[in-house]
MDTraj code that builds the backbone (N, CA, C; nanometers):
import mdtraj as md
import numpy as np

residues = "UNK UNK UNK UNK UNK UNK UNK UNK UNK UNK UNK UNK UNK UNK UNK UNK UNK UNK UNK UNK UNK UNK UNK UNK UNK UNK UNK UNK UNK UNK UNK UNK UNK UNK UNK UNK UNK UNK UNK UNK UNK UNK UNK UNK UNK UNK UNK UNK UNK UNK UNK UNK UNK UNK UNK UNK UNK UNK UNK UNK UNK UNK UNK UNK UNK UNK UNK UNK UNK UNK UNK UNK UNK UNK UNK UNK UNK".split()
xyz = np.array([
    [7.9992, 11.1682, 12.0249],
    [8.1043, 11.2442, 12.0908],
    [8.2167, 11.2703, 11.9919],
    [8.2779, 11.3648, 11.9967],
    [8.3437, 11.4250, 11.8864],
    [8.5058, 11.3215, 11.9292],
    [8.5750, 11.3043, 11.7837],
    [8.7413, 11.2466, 11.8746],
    [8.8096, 11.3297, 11.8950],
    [8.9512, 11.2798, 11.9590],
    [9.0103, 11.3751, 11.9872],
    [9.0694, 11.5005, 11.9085],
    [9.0679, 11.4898, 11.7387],
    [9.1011, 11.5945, 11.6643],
    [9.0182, 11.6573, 11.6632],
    [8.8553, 11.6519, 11.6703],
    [8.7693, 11.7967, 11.6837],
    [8.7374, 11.7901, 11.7906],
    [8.8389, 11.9033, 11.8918],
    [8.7887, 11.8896, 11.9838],
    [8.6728, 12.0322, 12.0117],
    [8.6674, 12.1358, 11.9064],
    [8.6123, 12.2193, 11.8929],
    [8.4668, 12.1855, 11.8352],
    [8.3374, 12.2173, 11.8946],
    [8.2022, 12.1941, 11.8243],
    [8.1941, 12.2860, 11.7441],
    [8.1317, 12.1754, 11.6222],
    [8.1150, 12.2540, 11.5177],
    [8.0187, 12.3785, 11.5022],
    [7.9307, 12.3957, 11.6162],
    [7.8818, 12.4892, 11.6116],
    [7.9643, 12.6386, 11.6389],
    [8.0704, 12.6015, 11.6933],
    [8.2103, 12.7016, 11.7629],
    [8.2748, 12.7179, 11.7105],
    [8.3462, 12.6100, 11.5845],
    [8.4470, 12.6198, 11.4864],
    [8.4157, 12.5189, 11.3602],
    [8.2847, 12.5827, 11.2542],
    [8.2721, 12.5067, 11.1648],
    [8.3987, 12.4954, 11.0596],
    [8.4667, 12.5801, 11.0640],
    [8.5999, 12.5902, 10.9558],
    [8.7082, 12.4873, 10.9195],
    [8.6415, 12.3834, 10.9703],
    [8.7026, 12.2414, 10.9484],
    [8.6571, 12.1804, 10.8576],
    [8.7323, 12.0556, 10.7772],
    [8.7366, 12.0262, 10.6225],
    [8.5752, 11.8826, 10.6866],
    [8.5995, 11.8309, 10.8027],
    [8.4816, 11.7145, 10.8429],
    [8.4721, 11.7446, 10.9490],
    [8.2921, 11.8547, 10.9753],
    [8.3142, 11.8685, 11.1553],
    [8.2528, 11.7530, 11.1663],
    [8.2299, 11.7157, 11.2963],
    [8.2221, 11.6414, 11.4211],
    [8.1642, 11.6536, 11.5377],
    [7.9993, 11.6947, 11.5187],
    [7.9336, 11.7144, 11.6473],
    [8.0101, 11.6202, 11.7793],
    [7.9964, 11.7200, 11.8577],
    [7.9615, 11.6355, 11.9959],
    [8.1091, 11.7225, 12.0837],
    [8.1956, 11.8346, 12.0032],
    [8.2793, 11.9262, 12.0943],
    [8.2425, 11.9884, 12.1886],
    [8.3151, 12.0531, 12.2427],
    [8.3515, 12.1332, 12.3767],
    [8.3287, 12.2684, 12.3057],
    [8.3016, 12.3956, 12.3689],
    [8.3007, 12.5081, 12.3714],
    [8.4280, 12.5948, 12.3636],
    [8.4386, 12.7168, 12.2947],
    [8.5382, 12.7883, 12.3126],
    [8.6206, 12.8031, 12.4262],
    [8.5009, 12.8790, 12.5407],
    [8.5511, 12.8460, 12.6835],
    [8.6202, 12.7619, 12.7730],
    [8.5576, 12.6542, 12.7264],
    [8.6061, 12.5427, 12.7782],
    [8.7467, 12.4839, 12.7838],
    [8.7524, 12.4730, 12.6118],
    [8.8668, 12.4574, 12.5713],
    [8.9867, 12.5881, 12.5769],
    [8.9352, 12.6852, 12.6063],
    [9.0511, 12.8252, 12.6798],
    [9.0921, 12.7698, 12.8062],
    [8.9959, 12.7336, 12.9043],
    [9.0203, 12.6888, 13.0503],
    [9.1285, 12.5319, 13.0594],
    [9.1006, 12.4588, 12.9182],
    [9.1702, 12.3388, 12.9285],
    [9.3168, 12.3452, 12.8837],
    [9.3757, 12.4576, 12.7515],
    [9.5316, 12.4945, 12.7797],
    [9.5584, 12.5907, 12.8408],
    [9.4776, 12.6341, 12.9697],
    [9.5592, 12.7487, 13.0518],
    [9.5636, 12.6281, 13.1627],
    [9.4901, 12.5694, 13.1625],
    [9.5534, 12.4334, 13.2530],
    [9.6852, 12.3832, 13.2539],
    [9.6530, 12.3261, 13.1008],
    [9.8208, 12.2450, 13.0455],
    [9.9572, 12.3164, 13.0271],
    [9.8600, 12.4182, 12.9893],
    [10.0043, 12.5279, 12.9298],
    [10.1117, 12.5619, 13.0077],
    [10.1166, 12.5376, 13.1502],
    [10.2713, 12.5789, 13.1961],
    [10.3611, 12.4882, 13.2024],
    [10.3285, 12.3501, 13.2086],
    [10.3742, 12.2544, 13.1723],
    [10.4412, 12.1703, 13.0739],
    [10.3564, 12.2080, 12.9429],
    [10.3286, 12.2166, 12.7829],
    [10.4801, 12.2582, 12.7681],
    [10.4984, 12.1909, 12.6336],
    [10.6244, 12.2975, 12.5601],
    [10.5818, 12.3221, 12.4517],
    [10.5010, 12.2507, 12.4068],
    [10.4273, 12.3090, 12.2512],
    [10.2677, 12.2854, 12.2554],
    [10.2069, 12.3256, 12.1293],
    [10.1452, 12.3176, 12.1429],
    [10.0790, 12.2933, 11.9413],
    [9.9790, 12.2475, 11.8722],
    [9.9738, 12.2631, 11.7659],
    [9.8395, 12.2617, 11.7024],
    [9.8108, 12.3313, 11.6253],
    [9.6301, 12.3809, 11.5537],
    [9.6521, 12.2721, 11.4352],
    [9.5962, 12.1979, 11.3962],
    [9.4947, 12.1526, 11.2927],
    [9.3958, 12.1091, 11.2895],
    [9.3531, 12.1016, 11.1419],
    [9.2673, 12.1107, 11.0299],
    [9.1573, 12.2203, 11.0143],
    [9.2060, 12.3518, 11.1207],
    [9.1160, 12.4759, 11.0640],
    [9.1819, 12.4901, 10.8992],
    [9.0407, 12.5634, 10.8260],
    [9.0526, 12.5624, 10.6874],
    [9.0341, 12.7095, 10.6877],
    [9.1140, 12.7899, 10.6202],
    [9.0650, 12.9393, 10.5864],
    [8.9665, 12.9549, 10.4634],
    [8.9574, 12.8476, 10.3930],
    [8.8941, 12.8379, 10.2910],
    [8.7395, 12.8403, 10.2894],
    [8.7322, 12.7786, 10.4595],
    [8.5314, 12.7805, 10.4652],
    [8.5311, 12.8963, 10.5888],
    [8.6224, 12.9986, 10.6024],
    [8.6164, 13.0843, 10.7255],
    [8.6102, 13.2461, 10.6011],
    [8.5616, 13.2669, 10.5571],
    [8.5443, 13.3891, 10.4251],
    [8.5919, 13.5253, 10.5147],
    [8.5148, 13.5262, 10.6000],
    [8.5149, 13.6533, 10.6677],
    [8.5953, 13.6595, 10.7795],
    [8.7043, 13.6077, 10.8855],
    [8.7649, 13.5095, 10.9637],
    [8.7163, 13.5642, 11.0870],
    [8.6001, 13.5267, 11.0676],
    [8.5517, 13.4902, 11.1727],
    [8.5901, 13.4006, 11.2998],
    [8.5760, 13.2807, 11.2244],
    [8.6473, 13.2011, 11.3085],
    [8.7845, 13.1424, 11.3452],
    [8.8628, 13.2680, 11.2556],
    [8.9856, 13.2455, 11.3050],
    [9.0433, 13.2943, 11.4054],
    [8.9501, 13.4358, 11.4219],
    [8.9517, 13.4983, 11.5231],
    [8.9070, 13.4671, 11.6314],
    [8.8082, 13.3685, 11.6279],
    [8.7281, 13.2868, 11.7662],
    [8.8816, 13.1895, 11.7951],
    [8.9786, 13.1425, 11.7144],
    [9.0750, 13.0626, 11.7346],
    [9.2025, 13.1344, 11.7667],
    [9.2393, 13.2543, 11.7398],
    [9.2859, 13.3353, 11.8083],
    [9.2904, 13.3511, 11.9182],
    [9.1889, 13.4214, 11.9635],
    [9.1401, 13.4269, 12.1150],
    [9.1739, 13.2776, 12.2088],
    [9.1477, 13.2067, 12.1671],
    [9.1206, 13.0881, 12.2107],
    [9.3058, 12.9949, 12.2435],
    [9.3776, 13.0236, 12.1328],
    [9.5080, 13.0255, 12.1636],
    [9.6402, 13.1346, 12.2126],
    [9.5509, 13.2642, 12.2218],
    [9.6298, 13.3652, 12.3129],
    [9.5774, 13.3431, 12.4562],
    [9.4594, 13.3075, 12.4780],
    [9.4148, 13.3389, 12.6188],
    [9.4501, 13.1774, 12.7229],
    [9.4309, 13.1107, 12.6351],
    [9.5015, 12.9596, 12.6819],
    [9.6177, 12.9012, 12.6884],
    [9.6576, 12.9638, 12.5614],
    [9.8466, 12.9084, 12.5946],
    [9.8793, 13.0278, 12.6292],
    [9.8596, 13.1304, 12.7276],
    [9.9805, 13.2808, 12.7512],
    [10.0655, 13.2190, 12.8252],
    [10.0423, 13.1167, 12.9257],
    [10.1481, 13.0727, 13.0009],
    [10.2399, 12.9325, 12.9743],
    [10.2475, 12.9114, 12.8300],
    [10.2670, 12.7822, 12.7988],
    [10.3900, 12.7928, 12.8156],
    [10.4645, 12.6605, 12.8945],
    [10.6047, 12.6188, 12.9114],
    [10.6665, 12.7098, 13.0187],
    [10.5965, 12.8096, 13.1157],
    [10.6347, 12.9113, 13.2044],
    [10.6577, 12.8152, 13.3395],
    [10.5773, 12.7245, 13.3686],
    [10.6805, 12.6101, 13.4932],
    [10.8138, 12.5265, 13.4446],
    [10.8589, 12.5373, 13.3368],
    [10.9594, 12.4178, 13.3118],
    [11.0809, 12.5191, 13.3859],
])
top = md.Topology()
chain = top.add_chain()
for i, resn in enumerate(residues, 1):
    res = top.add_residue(resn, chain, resSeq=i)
    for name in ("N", "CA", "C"):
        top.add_atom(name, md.element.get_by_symbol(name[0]), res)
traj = md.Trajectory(xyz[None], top)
């Protein structure tokens, strides 16, 4: 099972410096900060690497993934 810093499977976001089978899905993890997010006051990305993402691919899978999950972050406080 992956810890809590990858929480992305590496099959979803290899662009990390040590993946960590055993993550959650893109989806998943969209559905889990549109959960938190109105609540949330921040929020923070690491250890994506642009260095193993050539084509950004998967930055763009991480994009998506932090516009569509945090849009409502900190909107209940």
């Amino acid at each position: 099972m992956a810890d809590l810093w990858d929480i992305l499977d590496p099959q979803v976001m290899p662009a990390v410096d040590s993946p960590d089978p055993g993550g959650i899905g893109a989806a998943h993890l969209t559905e889990l900060l549109a959960t938190l997010a109105p609540r949330a006051v921040g929020a923070q990305v690491t250890v994506f690497d642009p260095d193993l993402d050539p084509d950004g691919r998967h930055a763009r899978t991480l994009v998506e993934v932090l516009v569509d999950g945090l849009g409502e972050l900190g909107r209940a406080r």
